[in-house]
C-alpha positions, 0 to 999 in steps of 0.5 A: 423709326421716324424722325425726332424734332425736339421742340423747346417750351419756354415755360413762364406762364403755363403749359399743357400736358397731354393724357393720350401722347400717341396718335394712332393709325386711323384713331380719333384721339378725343381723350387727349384733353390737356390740364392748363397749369397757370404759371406766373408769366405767360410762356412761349410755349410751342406745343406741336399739335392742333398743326392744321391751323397753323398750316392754315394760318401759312397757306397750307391747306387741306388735301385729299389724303392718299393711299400713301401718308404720313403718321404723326405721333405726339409725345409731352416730354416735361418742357418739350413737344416731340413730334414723331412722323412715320410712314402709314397707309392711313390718314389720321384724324385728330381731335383735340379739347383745349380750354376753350373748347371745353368752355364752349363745348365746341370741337374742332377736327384736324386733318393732316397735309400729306406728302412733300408739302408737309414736310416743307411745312414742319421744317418751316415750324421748325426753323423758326424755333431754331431762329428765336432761339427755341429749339433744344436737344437737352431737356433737364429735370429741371426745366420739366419741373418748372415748364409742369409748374412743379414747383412744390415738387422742384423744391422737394427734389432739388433743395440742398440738405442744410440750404447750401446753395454753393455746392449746387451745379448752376443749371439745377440753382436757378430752377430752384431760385425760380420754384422759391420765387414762385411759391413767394418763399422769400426767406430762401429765395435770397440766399438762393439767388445771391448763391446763384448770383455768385455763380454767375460772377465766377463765369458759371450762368448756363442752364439747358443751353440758355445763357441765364446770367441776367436772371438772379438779378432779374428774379431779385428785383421781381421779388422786391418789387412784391415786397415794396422795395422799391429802391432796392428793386431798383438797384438789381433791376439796374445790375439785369440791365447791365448784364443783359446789355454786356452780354448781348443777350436776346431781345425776349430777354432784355424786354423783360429786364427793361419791364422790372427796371422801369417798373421799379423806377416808377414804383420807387417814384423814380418818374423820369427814369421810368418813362426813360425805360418807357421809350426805350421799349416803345424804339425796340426794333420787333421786326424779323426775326423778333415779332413773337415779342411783341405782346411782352413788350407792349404789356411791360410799357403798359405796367410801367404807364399804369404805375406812374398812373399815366392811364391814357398812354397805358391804354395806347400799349394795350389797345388791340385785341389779344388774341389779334396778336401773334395768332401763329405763336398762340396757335401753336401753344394753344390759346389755354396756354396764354391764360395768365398773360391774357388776364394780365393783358386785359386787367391792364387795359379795363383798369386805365379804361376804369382810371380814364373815365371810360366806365361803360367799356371797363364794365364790360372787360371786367365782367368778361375777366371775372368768369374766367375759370382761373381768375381766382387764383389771381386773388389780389387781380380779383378784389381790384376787379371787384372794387372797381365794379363796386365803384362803376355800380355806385356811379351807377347809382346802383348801391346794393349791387356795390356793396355786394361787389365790396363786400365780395372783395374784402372776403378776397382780401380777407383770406391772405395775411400776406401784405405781399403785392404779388400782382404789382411785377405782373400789372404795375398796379399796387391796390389799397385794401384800406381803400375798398373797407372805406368804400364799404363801410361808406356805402353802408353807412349811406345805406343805414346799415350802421351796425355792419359798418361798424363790424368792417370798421373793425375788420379794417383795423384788424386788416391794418394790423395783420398788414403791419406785422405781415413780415413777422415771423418769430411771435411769442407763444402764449399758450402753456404747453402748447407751445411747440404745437402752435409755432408748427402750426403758424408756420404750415399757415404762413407757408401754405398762404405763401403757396396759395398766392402762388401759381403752382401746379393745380393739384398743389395749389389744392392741397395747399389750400385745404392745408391753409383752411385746417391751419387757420382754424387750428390756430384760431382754436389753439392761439385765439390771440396770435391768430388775430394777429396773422388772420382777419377775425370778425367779432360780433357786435353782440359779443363787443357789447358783452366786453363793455363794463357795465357803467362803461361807453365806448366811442370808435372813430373811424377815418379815411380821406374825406369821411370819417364816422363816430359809433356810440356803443352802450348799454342803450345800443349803438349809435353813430355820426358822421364828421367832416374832416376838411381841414381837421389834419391842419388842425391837429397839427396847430394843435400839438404845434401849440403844446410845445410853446407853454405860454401859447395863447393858442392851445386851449381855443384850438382844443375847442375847435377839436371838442366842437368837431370829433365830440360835441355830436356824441356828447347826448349820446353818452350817459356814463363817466367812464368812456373807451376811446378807439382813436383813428388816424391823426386822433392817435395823436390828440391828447383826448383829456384837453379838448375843451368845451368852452367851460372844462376840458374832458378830464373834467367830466370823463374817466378816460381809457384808449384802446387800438380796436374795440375787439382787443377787448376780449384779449385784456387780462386783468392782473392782480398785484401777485408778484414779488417785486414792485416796479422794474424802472430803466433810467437815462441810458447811455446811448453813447452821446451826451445830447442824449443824457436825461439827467431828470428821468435818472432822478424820475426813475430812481423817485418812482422806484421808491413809491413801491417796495421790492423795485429795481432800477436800471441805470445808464449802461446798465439799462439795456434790453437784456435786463429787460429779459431777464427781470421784465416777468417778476414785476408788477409795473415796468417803467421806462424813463428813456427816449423813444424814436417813432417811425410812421413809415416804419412803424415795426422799427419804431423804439424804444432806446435803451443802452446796448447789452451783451446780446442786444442792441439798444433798440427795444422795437415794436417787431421786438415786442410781440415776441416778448413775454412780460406780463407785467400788469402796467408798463409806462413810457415816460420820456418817450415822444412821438414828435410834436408837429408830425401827424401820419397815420397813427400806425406807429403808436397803434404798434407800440401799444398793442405789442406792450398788450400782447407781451402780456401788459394789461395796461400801457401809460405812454406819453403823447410829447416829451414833457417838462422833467420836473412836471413829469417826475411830479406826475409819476409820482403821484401817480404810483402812489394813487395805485395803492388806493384806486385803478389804473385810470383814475389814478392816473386822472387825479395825478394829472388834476392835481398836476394841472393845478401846479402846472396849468398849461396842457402841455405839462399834465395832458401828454399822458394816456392809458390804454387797455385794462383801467384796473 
């Protein structure tokens, strides 16, 4: 028998695995071709074959075989290489096919040193595994899984019944945790990590000899970091760092805890942190015996750089050819290998390249990534790739060709729900996706394809929706009998995307990939609503158009930094606009600054600077009263009603409705007045603070109930969530007289305040919405305000409105300010009233008329917006 060497394989990025394992005597071995299997990280992967370029690279050279030589046997055992030299009176002749041989269809033969000198040179291999760390004579089942990419079958075989993550021994724990992390399973990740992380407290963190107790932590702070927390990133980032630095662990893995430290600090807006980790990374001492860490090192300075967008710095970390570096590592394991860590390496360098103005040298890097046979499974690297192409092809003055690169990378874009950014641990670059529809839609317009322009204004804020509810799990299911039916096939698309985006094994990813496909259009076909929600949908021009009522014009805005657009669209075609935008967010602001002080001076002509900008241009082409609005931006939070054209205010001369996107359209039930009761009103909870107490919405609530017979109203601590569920179906109307709270950054957590209950706890939010089942044909937020000189995007209304739509409201009034109680109560009133004679919208337009005349100034009759149904 010949002798073993066990020959460990780091696996995080990917691995080889060889068809033919035994090279026999005198054989050519042309079938071992290898499966490259990309992984998340690059890996140190010490493959032991294609040995005479290694011999090559250390002065062994080729010789004359003798009648007496060694035969050398390859056998792939999971992670490990297991190289078996027995004697033979042949020489040997191995051929091998890696990735790039198979690109350039370029073979290259390697012949064996005989004798002493051979031996000499695989304990020279040898030894340099055992001094980085990387020789082992255990080999788990873990570990095979993970160094194959496995991990869908990691997860089949090692996940506990019942999820109980502490009965598991440490060693098979935290190949687990690695398969979720890899899959982007967060919702097991956590509790497998904090299973793990208890482990390692209790002194328990070995796994195939490797001291692992910095790796729940480490994992933690990856996984944050692609879900955008960053301050809590930050905080197990630290905690890596501390065991690293207790434990005197290797330098290969204090580089990578250093890597997801200073990349959260970064990220987290932690800047001096950041470049403190920076130069931690840049004094590591990368002489003997730690050179083979070099490539890690430099690429986790260059995402910590990139992240703070300090591009020039970034580029000085990554300036060298990749394949220059650690030649006789690379060699070893196979340049194929080393996929991933290449496409990361050169997408970081061509986009500070890109970033510093260096467009001719970013043009050709990108060109060069985009023909990589994988890059594909890099989606969020793609569509950066291709928007920043676009943007060279613009400066190129080649707009055609930047509108086909845009348009390639929002279909990129397109096929993901998820608002994960899975590549910011990898590149330190957190893309905007909002940012290539802009392009896009810019570049048509310039272009004059106004109605494919219109069609992406659409699709981004359909994206914006998907992006904000991309956390949400728990929908309502709307469709009757199908209820069970639709839940399972939500939740095999949210799986199968999740393990899309993943670096899986190849033949998982494909499955997956067909299971997603099939899962989205069942979706579509079963749930047409719920899927507009988790999936971007294009709706046709044409089929918008149908949607219109006859009589009916519908005005869309779209807004993004400096640009911004109108669309027309009517019986006699669409037709659009561009608007200048400098200084219009200051003069939103002034303009709702002003609504808080009743006797400005100011309100109405800062109404007309507003008319003169978004308005007056569309003004010819509208030929009807009635008008849909779709506000963007910071024109959710203008009250469209009291612009002013120097005469009369719009309410004046238009029937005016709201809606979050034109396509929502096709979603609107209009409902009849069918149900037993009246009006379900909520009046002044207890919010266990007097400061809070609205004595006036207690007297509103109990008033508007009165206009309609068979109401209820819920008062004080009787006013809770709870009441909501269990009456919110067998009404017609639902009024809330209540406080609200509104969060731009958070829009999900946006509220609606109501008194605690048995099972709730006050807070109606927008998250809350969309798993709700009213069907009420009218819900009213009357006290609620979004803050008077706050302006962000308009995602926080945006939310609210369109989870009262789809908890099954045909029309939602909302107000855009906390108005006077006495005017509003005498509002509300009037309004109610006027529903028994006419729609929704004009009742609500005479309410305000006839308020305006009692109370003249905006600020007491212009608050209050209906969006959705007019009927």
């Amino acid at each position: 028998m010949g002798k073993r060497f066990f020959i460990k394989c780091f696996s995080r990025s990917g691995v080889r695995r060889l068809r033919t394992s035994t090279a026999r005597m005198g054989t050519k071995i042309t079938n071992a071709s290898m499966r490259i299997i990309p992984k998340r990280e690059i890996s140190i992967c010490f493959a032991a074959t294609r040995l005479m370029r290694i011999g090559n690279e250390i002065g062994v050279r080729k010789e004359v075989m003798t009648t007496k030589t060694n035969r050398i046997s390859l056998a792939r055992r999971g992670s490990f290489m297991i190289v078996r030299l027995t004697e033979s009176s042949y020489p040997i002749n191995i051929k091998r096919r890696t990735a790039a041989h198979m690109e350039s269809s370029k073979r290259k033969e390697l012949f064996m040193a005989s004798g002493k000198r051979r031996w000499l040179f695989l304990n020279i291999i040898l030894s340099a595994f055992v001094v980085l760390g990387c020789a082992s004579s255990f080999n788990s089942r873990g570990l095979n899984l993970a160094a194959d990419a496995n991990y869908t079958q990691l997860v089949k075989e090692f996940e506990p019944p019942g999820e109980n993550y502490t009965r598991m021994p440490f060693s098979q724990l935290i190949y687990l945790c690695s398969a979720y992390g890899e899959l982007k399973n967060y919702g097991k990740l956590f509790p497998c990590l904090d299973a793990a992380q208890t482990k390692v407290n209790g002194g328990e963190y070995i796994a195939d000899t490797w001291n692992h107790s910095a790796t729940p932590s480490r994992l933690k702070a990856i996984a944050l970091v692609e879900l955008g927390q960053y301050d809590e990133a930050v905080k197990a980032a630290e905690l890596s760092n501390e065991i690293v630095t207790k434990n005197k662990l290797t330098r290969f893995e204090e580089v990578k805890v250093l890597e997801i430290l200073g990349l959260s600090y970064a990220l987290a807006g932690k800047t001096v942190k950041a470049e403190e980790i920076a130069d931690r990374l840049k004094g590591l001492y990368l002489g003997y015996p730690y050179m083979l860490v070099k490539d890690d090192r430099n690429m986790a300075i260059a995402k910590i750089y990139i992240a703070l967008k300090k591009y020039p710095e970034a580029i000085n970390a990554v300036s060298y050819n990749f394949k220059d570096s650690n030649t006789f590592l690379k060699t070893i394991g196979g340049w194929d290998v080393f996929v991933n860590n290449k496409l990361s390496f050169e997408f970081m360098k061509n986009k500070s390249l890109f970033e510093v103005g260096r467009w001719t040298e970013a043009k050709q890097g990108y060109d060069e990534l985009l023909q990589y046979p994988y890059i594909r499974d890099r989606g969020e690297m793609t569509w950066n790739i291709l928007f920043d192409r676009g943007r060279i092809a613009e400066k190129e003055g080649k707009l055609k060709e930047a509108i086909e690169f845009y348009e390639k990378a929002v279909e990129v874009i397109e096929q993901q729900r998820s608002t994960i950014n899975i590549e910011a641990s990898k590149i330190g670059f957190v893309g905007d996706k909002q940012a290539v529809y802009h392009s896009l839609i810019k570049s048509l317009y310039t272009d004059h394809q106004y109605e494919k322009a219109f069609t992406y204004v659409e699709r981004s804020k359909s994206r914006a929706l998907v992006d904000l509810l991309a956390g949400k799990q728990d929908f309502a299911v709307k469709v009757a009998g199908k209820e069970e039916q639709v839940r399972t096939v939500l939740a095999l698309n949210d799986s199968s995307e999740a393990e899309a985006v993943s670096l899986d094994n190849p033949a998982n990813k494909f499955r997956t990939r067909s299971i997603a496909i099939k899962a989205k259009n069942d979706l579509q076909r079963e749930a047409p609503e719920l899927a507009s929600l988790v999936t971007v949908n294009s709706t046709p021009l044409s089929e918008i158009k149908s949607l219109i009522p006859k009589g009916e014009s519908l005005i869309e805005y779209y807004y993004y930094g400096t640009d911004m657009y109108a669309f027309v669209l009517s019986e006699g075609g669409l037709q659009s606009a561009k608007i200048s935008t400098e200084g219009l967010a200051e003069e939103v602001a002034a303009f709702r600054k002003s609504l808080e002080n009743p006797g400005s001076q100011q309100t109405m002509a800062l109404a007309g600077k507003l008319y003169q900008r978004i308005f007056k241009g569309l003004a010819g082409a509208l030929k009807d009263r009635d008008l849909i609005i779709v506000p963007h931006g910071v024109l959710h939070y203008i009250p469209m009603n009291a612009l002013y054209d120097g005469k009369d205010y719009l309410i004046d001369r238009y029937n005016i409705r709201l809606m979050p996107s034109a396509s929502t359209m096709k979603y609107l039930r209009e409902k009849k007045n069918d149900k037993t009761g009246g009006i379900l009103a909520f009046g002044n909870p207890d919010l266990g603070d007097p400061s809070y107490d609205l004595v006036f919405a207690q007297k509103e609530a109990i008033e508007v109930a009165s206009t309609w017979a068979n109401s209820k109203v819920f008062l004080r601590k009787e006013a809770t969530e709870d009441a909501l569920r269990r009456n919110g179906s067998d009404y017609n109307y639902i009024h809330f007289a209540t406080h609200g709270q509104f969060f731009p950054d958070n829009p999900l957590k946006s509220a609606v305040l109501l008194s605690p209950g048995p099972h709730s706890n006050g807070l109606l939010t927008v998250d809350k919405l969309y798993s709700l089942q009213l069907g009420a044909n009218l819900v009213t937020l009357s006290a609620c305000e979004t803050g008077l000189s706050k302006v962000a995007n308009g995602d926080d209304l945006m939310g609210l409105t369109r989870g009262f739509l789809y908890a099954g409201s045909s029309s939602i009034v909302a107000s855009l300010w906390k108005v006077d109680d006495l005017a509003t109560s005498y509002l509300m009133i009037r309004f109610y009233q006027g529903m028994q004679k006419a729609d929704k919208r004009n009742a609500l337009r005479k309410a305000q008329l006839e308020t305006r005349e009692k109370y003249p100034h905006p600020y007491y009759w212009a608050s209050f917006q209906l969006t959705g149904s007019a009927r």
